[in-house]
Structure formats: C-alpha cells, structure tokens
N, C-alpha and C positions, 0 to 999 in steps of 0.2 A: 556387841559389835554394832554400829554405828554406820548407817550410808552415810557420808556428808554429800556426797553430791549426783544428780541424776541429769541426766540431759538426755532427751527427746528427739529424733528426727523424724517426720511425719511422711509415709509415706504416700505418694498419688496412686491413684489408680483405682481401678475395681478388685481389688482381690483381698482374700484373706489377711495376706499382711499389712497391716495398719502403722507400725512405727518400727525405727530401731532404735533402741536405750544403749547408754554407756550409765556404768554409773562407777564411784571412788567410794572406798571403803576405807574409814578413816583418815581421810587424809592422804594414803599409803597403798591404798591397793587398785588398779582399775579392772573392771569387765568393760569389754564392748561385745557389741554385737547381738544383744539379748532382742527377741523380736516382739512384738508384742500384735497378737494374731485374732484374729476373731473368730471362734469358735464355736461348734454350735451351742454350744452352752453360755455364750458371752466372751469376754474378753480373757486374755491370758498371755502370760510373759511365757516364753521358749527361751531356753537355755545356751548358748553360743555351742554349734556342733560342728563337726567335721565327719564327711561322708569317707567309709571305711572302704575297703575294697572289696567287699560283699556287695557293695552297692547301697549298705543300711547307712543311716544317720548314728553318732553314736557321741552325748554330751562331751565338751572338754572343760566346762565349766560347770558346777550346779550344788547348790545347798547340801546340806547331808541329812537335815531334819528338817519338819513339816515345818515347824516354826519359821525355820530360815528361811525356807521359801514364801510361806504366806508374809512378813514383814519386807520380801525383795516384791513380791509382786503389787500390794498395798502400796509401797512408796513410786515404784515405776507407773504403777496406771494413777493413781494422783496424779503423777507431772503430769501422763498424758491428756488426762483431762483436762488439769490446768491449759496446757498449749490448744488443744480446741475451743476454749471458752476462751483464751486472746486471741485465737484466732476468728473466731465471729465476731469479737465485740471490734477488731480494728476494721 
C-alpha cells in the first residue's frame, strides 16, 4: 500500500500538539485528522479519535500491524520536518 500524498498543518502554540496530517492512500483513500504530538520520548503521529461516552478516547482510524504504522509515521513526520526547514529557510 502506497501513501501518495501527505499534507502538513503546523500548529501554533505552546503545546504538545505540533501538527495535524491528512494523508491519500493510493490515490483512493483519505485519513485526516492524524496529529502529530510531542512526546516525551520525541515525536509521534496519534491516530484520528473520537471521545466515547465513558469519557475515553477510542481510535476510528489506525494500522493493524507495527509495519503499517511505523511506514505512516516515517512518511508523516518527514513532511513535517520538511515544512519546518521551508519554513526557516523563507
């Protein structure tokens, strides 16, 4: 499976969250809303959720294997790095 396309929104502020990603799957498929958070271990992609009525958060989108996730998270924090190093250099 194939991202073809990733796009980046940069969040302001002081806070853990740093961006929100959409990205298209082939051509064919879109996710939005994936976040991309800062943790205390470094950076990391969050999954697009929806708060249950327990009050928990609970995924509505997310990989099924480790693979798929470490090649969504690789390609999403790439862009985001990219869009910070256009964003210093303009």
């Amino acid at each position: 499976m194939r991202i073809t396309d990733v796009r980046v929104r940069k969040v302001e502020g002081e806070t853990r969250l740093k961006a929100v990603a959409s990205i298209t799957i082939e051509e064919s498929f879109a996710v939005h809303e994936l976040r991309i958070i800062e943790g205390n271990e470094g950076l990391f992609v969050a999954m697009p959720s929806r708060k249950t009525t327990e009050g928990t958060f609970r995924d509505i989108a997310h990989p099924i294997n480790s693979e798929m996730r470490t090649q969504l998270e690789q390609v999403i924090l790439a862009k985001y790095e990219e869009e910070l190093q256009n964003a210093i250099e303009e």
